[in-house]
C-alpha positions in Angstrom: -22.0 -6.6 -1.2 -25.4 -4.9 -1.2 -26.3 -1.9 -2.6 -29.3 0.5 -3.1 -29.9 2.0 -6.5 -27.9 5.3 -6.6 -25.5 4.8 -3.7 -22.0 4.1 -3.7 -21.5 0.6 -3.0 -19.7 0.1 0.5 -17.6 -2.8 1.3 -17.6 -4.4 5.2 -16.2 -7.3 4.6 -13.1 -7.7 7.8 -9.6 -9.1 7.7 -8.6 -10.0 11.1 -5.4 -11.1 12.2 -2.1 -11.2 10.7 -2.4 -14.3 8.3 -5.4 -12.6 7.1 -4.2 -9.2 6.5 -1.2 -10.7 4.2 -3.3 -12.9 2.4 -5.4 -9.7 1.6 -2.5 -8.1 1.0 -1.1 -10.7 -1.5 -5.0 -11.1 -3.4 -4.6 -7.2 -4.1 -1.7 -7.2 -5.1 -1.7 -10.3 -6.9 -3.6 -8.8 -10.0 -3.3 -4.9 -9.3 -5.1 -2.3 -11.6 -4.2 1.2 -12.4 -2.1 3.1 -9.6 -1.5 1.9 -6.0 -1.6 4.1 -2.8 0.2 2.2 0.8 1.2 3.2 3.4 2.4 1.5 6.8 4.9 3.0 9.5 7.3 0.1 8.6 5.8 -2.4 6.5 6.1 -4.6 8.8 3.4 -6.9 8.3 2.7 -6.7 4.7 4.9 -9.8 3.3 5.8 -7.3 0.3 8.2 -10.0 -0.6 6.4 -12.9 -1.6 7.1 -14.7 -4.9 3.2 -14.1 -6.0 3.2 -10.8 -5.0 6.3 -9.8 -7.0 5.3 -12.1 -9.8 2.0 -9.9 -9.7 3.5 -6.9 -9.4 6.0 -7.6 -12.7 3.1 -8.4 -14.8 1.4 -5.1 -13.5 4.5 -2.5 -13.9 5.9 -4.1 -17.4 4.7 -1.8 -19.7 4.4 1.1 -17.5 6.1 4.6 -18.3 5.0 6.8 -15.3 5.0 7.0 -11.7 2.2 4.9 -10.5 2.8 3.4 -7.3 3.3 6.0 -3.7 4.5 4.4 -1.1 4.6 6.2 2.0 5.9 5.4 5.1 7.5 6.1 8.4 10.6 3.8 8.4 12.0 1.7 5.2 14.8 0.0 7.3 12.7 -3.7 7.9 11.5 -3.8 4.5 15.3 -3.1 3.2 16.5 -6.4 5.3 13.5 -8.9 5.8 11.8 -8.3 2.2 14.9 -8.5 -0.1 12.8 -9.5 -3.6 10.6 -6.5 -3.0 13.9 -4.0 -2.7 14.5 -5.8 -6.0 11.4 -5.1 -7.6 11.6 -1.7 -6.3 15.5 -1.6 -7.9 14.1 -3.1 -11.4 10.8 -0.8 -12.0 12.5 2.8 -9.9 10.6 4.5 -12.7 7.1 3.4 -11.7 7.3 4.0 -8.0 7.8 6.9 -5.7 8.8 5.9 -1.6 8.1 9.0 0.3 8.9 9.0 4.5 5.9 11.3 6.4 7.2 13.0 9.4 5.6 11.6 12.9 4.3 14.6 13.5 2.0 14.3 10.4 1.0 11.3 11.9 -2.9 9.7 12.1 -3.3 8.2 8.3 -5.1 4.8 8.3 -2.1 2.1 7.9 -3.6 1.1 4.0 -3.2 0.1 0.7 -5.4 1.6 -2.1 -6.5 0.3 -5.4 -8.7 2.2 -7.7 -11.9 0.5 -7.0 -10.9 -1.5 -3.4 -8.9 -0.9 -0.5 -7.9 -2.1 2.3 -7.7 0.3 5.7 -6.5 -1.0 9.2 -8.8 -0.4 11.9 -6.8 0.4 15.2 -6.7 -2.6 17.7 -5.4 -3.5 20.7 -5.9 -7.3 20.5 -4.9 -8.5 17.1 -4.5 -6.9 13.4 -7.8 -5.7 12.1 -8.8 -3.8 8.8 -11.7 -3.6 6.4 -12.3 -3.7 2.6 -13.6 -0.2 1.6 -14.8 1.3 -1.8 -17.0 4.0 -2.3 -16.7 7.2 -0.3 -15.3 5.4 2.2 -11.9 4.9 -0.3 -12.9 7.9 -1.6 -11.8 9.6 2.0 -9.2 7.3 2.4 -7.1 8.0 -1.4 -8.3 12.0 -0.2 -6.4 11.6 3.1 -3.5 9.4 1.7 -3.0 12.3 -0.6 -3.0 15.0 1.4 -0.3 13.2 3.6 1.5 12.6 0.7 2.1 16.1 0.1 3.8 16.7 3.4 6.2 13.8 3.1 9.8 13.7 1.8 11.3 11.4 -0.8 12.8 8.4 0.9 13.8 4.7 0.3 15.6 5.7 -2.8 16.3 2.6 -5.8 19.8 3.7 -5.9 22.2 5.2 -3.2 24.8 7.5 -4.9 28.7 6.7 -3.6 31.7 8.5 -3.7 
């Protein structure tokens, strides 16, 4: 990672594939810091899951009194049956995250997850899974446009479903 004195330092380091993009995944997440920003269409990939990525994201949200992870997606329904510790997670700390659904239509937000000094933004490819580490301006844009979609996206993927 080289900078020049006075510039924002920019990270170009590549994940490619899908191991890769899960193992990044699970380093973020692994030791998070201050508030998290993802979004994926379905999650698909992410391996939200895993027992180091729960165990990382326990020691992160114990403590925790406010909202600080958005999650924002397109459809919750895989994540719900193929990563049942994370639903659990999500059950047990409901009070530290918010899982919003964004309308197709408001489509064009960089599959990502976004810490407050890294992220992680998928790069659109046909071949295999590709994405960069970005800070800077570059996250900077990305937290900007994460935002913005946030606030046309609906509340979804609740932590617990009212019966009659």
């Amino acid at each position: 990672m080289n900078t020049r004195a006075g510039e924002a330092e920019a990270v170009d380091l590549q994940v490619q594939g899908r191991v890769a993009w899960r193992h990044a995944i699970r380093s973020l997440l692994a030791q998070p810091r201050g508030s998290i920003r993802m979004y994926s269409p379905d999650y698909a990939d992410w391996g939200l899951g895993a027992p180091d990525v729960i165990a990382g994201l326990d020691a992160w949200a114990i403590g925790r009194s406010q909202t600080s992870v958005r999650m924002l997606g397109q459809r919750f329904e895989g994540l719900q049956r193929d990563d049942p510790r994370f639903v659990q997670w999500r059950i047990r700390f409901a009070h530290v995250i918010a899982c919003h659904a964004l309308p197709e239509e408001c489509g064009g937000l960089q599959e990502c997850l976004l810490l407050p000094e890294i992220g992680l933004l998928v790069i659109p490819s046909e071949k295999s899974r590709l994405a960069i580490y970005c800070s800077g301006a570059r996250l900077h844009a990305a937290v900007h446009a994460f935002d913005q979609s946030w606030e046309h996206s609906t509340p979804m993927f609740p932590a617990h479903t009212l019966g009659l």
